[in-house]
C-alpha positions in Angstrom: -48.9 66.3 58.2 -52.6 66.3 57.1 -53.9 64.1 53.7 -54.6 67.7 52.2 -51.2 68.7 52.3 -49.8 65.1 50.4 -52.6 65.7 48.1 -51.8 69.2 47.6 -47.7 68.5 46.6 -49.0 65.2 45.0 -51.0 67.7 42.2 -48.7 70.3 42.8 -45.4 68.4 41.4 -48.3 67.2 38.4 -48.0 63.2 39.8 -50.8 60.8 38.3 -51.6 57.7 39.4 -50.3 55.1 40.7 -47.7 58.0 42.1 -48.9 59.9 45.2 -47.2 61.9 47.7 -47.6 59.6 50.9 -45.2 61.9 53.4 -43.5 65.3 53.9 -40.8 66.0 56.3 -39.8 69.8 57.1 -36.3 70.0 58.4 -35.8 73.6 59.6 -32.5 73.6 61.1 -30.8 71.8 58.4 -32.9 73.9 56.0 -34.4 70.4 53.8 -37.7 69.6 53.3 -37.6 65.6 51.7 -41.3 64.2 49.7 -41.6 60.8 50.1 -43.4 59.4 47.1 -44.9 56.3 46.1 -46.1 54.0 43.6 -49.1 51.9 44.8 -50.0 48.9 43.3 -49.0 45.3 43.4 -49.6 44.7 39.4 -48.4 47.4 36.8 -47.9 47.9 33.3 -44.8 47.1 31.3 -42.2 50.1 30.7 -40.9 47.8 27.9 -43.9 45.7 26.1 -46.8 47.8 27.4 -48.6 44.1 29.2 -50.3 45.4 31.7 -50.6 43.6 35.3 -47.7 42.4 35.7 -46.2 41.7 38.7 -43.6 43.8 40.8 -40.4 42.0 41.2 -38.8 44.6 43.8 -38.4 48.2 44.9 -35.2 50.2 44.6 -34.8 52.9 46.8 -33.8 56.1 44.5 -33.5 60.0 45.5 -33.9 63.3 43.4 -32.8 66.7 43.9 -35.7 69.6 43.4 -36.3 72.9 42.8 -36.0 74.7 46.3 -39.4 74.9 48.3 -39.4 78.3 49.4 -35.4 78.6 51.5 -35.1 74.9 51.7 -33.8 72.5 49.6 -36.5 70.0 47.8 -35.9 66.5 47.8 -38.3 63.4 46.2 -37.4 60.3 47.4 -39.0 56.8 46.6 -39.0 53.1 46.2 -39.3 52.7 42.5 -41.0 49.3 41.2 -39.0 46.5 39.1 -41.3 44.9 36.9 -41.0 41.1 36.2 -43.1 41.2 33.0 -44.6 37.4 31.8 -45.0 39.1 28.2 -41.6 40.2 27.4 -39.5 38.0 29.8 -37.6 40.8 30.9 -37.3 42.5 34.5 -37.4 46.5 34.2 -37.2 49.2 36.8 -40.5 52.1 36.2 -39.4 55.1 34.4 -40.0 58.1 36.8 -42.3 61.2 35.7 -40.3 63.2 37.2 -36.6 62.6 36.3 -35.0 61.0 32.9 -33.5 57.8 33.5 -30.0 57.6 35.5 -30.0 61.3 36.6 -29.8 62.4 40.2 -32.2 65.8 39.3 -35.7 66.0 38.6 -36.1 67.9 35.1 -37.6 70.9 36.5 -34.1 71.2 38.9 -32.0 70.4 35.3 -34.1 72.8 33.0 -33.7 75.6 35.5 -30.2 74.5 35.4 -29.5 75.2 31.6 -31.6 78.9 32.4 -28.7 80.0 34.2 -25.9 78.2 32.3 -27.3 80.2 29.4 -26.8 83.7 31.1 -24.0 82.9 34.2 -20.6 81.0 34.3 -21.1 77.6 34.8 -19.0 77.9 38.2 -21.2 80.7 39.1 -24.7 78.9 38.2 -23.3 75.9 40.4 -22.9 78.0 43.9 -26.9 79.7 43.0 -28.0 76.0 42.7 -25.9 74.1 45.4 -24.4 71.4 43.4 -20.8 70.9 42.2 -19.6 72.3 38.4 -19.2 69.2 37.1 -22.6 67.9 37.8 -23.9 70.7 35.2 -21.5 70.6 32.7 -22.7 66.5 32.3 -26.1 68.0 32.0 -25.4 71.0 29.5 -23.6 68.2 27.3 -26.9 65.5 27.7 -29.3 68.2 26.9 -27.1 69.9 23.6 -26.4 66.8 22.1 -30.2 65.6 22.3 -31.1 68.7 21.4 -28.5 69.3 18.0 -29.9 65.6 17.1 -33.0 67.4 16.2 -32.1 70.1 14.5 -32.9 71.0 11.0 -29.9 72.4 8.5 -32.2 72.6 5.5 -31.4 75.6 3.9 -28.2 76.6 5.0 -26.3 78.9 2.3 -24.4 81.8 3.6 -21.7 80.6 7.0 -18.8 81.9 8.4 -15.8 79.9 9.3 -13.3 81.2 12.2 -11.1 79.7 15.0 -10.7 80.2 18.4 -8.1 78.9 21.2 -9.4 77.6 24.8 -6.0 79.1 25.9 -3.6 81.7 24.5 -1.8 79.7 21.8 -3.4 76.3 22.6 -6.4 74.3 21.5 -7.8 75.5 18.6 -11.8 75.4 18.4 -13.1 76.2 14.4 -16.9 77.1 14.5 -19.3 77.5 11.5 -21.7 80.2 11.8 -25.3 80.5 10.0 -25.2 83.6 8.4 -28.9 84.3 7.5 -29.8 82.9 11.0 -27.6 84.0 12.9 -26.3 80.7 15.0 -24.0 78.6 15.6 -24.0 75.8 13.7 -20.6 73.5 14.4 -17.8 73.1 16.5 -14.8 71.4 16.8 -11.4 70.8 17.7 -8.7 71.3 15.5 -8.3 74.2 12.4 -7.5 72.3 9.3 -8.9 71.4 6.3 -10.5 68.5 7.7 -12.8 70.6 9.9 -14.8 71.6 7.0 -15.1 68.3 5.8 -16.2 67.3 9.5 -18.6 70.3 9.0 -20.0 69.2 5.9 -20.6 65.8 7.1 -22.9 67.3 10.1 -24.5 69.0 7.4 -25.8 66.3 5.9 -26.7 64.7 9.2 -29.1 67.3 10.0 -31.1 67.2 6.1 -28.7 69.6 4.4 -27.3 69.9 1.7 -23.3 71.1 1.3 -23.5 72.0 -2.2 -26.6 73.9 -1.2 -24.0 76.7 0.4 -23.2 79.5 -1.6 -21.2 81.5 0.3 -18.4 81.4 3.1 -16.8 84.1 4.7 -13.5 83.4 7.0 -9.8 84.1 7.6 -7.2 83.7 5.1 -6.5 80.4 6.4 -4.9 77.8 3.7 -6.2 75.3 5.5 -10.5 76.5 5.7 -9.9 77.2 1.7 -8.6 74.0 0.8 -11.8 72.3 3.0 -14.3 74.4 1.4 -12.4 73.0 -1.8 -13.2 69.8 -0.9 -16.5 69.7 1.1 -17.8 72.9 -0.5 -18.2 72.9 -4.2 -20.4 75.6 -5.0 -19.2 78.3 -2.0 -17.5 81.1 -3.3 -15.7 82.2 -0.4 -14.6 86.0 0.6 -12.6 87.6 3.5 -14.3 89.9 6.1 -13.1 93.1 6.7 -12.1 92.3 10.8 -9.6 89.6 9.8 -8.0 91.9 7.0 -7.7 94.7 9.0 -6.6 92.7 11.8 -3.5 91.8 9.2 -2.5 95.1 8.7 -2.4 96.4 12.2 0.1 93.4 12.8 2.3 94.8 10.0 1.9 97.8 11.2 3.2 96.6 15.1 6.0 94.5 13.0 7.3 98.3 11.4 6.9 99.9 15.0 9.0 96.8 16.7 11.6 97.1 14.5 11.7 100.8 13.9 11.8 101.1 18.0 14.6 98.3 18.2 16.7 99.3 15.6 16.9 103.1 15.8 15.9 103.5 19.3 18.7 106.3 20.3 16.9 108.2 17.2 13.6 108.0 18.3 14.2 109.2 21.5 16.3 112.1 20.4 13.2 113.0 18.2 11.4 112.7 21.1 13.2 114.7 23.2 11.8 114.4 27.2 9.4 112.3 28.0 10.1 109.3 25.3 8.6 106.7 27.6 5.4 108.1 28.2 4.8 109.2 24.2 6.2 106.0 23.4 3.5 104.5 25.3 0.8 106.9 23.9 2.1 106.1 20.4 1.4 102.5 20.8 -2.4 103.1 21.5 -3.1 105.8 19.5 -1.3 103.9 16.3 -3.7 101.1 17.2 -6.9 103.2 18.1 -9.3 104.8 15.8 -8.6 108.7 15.7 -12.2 109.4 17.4 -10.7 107.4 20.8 -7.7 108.9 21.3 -7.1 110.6 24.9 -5.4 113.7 25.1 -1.9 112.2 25.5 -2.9 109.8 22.4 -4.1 112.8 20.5 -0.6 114.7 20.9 1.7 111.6 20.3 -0.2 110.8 17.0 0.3 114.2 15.8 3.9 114.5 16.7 4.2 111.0 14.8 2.6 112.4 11.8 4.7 115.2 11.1 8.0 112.7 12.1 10.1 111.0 9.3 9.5 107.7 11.0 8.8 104.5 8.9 6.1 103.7 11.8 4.3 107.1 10.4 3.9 105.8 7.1 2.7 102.3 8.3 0.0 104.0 10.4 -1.0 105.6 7.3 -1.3 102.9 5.1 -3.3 100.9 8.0 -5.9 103.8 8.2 -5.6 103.8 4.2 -7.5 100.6 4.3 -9.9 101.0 6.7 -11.0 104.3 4.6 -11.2 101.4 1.5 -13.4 99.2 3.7 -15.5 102.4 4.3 -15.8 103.6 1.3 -16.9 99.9 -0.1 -18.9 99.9 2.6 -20.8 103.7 1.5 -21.4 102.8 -2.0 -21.8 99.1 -2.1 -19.9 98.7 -5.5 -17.8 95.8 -6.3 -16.3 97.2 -9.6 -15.2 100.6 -7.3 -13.8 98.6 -4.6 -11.7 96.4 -6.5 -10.1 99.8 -8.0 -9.4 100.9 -4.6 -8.1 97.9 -3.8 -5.9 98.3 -6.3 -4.5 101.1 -6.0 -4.0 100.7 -2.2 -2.0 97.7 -3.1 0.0 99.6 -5.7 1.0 102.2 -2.7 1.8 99.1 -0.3 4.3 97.6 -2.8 6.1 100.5 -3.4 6.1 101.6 0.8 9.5 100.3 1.5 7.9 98.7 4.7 8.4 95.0 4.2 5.4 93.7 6.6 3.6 96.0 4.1 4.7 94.6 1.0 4.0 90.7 2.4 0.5 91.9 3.0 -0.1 93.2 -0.6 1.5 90.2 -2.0 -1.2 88.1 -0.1 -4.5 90.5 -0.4 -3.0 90.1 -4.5 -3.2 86.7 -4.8 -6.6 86.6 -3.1 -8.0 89.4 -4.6 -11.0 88.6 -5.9 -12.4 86.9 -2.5 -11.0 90.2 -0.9 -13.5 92.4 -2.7 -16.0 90.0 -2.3 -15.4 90.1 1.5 -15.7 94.3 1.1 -19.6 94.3 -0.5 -20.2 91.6 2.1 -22.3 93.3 5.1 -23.9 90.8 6.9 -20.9 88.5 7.1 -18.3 91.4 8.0 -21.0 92.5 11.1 -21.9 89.5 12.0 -18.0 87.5 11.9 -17.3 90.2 14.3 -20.5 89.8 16.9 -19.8 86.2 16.9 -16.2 86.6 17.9 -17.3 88.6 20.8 -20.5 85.7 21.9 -17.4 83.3 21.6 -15.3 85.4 24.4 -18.4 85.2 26.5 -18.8 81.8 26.2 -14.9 81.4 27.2 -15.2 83.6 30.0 -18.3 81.6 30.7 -16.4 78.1 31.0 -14.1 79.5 32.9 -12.5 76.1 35.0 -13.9 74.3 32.0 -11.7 70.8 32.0 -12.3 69.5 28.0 -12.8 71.0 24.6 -16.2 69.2 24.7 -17.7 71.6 27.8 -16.6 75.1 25.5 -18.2 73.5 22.5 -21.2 72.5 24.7 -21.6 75.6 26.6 -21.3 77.6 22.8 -23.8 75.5 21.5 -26.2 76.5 24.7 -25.2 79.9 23.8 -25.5 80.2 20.0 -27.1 77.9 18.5 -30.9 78.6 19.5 -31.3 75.3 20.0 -35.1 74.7 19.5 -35.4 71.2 21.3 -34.2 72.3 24.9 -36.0 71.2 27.9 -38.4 75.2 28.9 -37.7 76.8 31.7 -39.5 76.0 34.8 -40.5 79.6 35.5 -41.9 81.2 32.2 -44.6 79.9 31.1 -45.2 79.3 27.1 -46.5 81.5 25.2 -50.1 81.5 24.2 -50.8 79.9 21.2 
């Protein structure tokens, strides 16, 4: 090929001297097009001590894969220089401009990479790109950990503590959210109380201060409240409104179960034809907000409320405290949701429904973080989108093989990282 075309990839992959394109070989039937690149110059400086003219000690033959030239796949190839520097004694092979040190992609191929890690699954970014799973996940991990390094915590005041599994039942992940900024800001394996001291500890690695947080929102785990205890001292902490709720539908289900076991033949004879299918439409509908229900939900739910069932009355006091959320929610008082709080709780001790009764005894004995968790906005909204980023980032790492790629590939995902390498194809923003 002409000189003008090796100059013309030699300024368009942005090489200085001493590194030039010398060749470039076009391979249309295997679709590859290979640069051959090299450092000229007999004498060079130091990587380590800066002495310049030293003297090369050897090549070492190294190859990188690049962004795709138009259909075919790029590759840069070269001898890279060893220098054997009389200054510093020691013998050190040329840092590429091109590539970081060790990795088989050029940083254009690995920040276009992260792009599409950031928006596809991994697998799926993999078969775009050519190159196996695993080869991205080592890079997703390189860049989030250099890039977390630099972060900045300063500030942080109002999180949100919750836990997720990798697999139904298995491998508990707790994450800490950033409230205000709405990021993730730790993750980890595990969901005791030594998370939140692992949290708090990170914290202070990235120039924060724990005792600088004011406020957490999370579950009613034992566990986070005895952490925040610990690691916490000036967080108040309150319950959101998703995990609450959350508790009474499951009472709810536990009255339905056992209603439906234990007097089955009674149900069904209230039923008369067609148990199975209103049985099924029950199940929804109990579980579905009224505006959702389908016409068959919509007919069950009103055969249910004018039935003697106990599941009736549990349905009731579930959508009882969703109307206490909403109304908290409406007027934005603490001192009028703690009163209908209490009298919600009044009505669940006396309901006879057992699941019921647990839940006031616990929403009792936390009462004050409950209410708290009720005037709360930004941490009820926000608990909830999070949940919902953290299924996508599941579904993302789908074939993931460690804990450490879902925390990685949340990270990518949530923490608007600041510090990761820009993508090759937008340019930056005018200043």
């Amino acid at each position: 090929m002409s000189i003008g075309v090796e100059a013309l990839f030699t300024s368009a992959l942005g090489l200085q001297p001493p590194w030039v394109v010398e060749d470039v070989k076009l391979d249309t039937a295997q679709r590859h097009i290979d640069f051959e690149i090299s450092c000229r110059g007999a004498a060079l400086t130091c990587p380590v001590c800066g002495a310049t003219a030293q003297p090369v000690h050897d090549r070492l033959r190294r190859s990188w894969r690049h962004l795709d030239f138009f259909q075919f796949e790029a590759w840069l190839h070269c001898d890279v220089p060893r220098i054997a520097c009389g200054a510093c004694g020691k013998t050190t092979q040329m840092p590429v401009p091109w590539a970081r040190a060790g990795s088989g992609f050029t940083a254009a191929f690995e920040a276009l990479a992260l792009a599409l890690c950031r928006e596809l699954p991994v697998r799926q970014a993999a078969a775009l790109l050519r190159c196996k799973d695993k080869q991205l996940w080592r890079r997703i991990e390189h860049y989030v950990e250099q890039a977390r390094a630099l972060e900045d915590f300063s500030g942080v005041q109002i999180i949100g503590i919750d836990e997720t599994s990798l697999r139904r039942g298995q491998n508990y992940i707790s994450v800490v959210h950033d409230l205000d900024a709405k990021r993730l800001l730790f993750a980890t394996e595990g969901r005791d109380h030594q998370t939140v001291v692992d949290f708090a500890a990170d914290l202070r690695a990235h120039g924060a201060d724990p005792a600088e947080v004011r406020h957490v929102c999370m579950d009613m785990s034992a566990a986070y409240a005895k952490g925040v205890a610990l690691a916490l001292p000036e967080a108040q902490i309150s319950y959101d409104r998703f995990h609450v709720v959350s508790m009474a539908i499951e009472a709810m289900d536990q009255v339905r179960r056992t209603e439906m076991a234990e007097d089955a033949a009674a149900v069904r004879q209230m039923l008369g034809g067609g148990e199975r299918k209103t049985l099924r439409q029950l199940l929804w509908g109990m579980r579905r907000n009224p505006a959702g229900w389908s016409k068959g939900q919509l007919q069950a739910m009103h055969w249910l409320q004018r039935s003697t069932l106990k599941s009736a009355r549990a349905w009731r006091l579930k959508m009882a405290l969703r109307e206490v959320y909403a109304r908290a929610r409406a007027h934005n008082n603490a001192e009028q949701a703690g009163a209908d709080l209490r009298a919600w709780l009044s009505w669940a001790r006396r309901c006879r429904l057992e699941p019921f009764k647990k839940l006031a005894a616990t929403l009792k004995e936390r009462f004050d973080a409950v209410v708290r968790g009720m005037t709360d906005h930004r941490s009820n909204a926000f608990v909830e989108a999070m949940n919902g980023l953290l299924q996508q980032a599941k579904r993302a790492a789908r074939g993931f093989r460690t804990s450490a790629n879902f925390i990685a590939i949340a990270y990518l995902r949530m923490s608007k990282l600041k510090h990761l390498p820009a993508h090759p194809f937008v340019s930056a923003p005018a200043k």
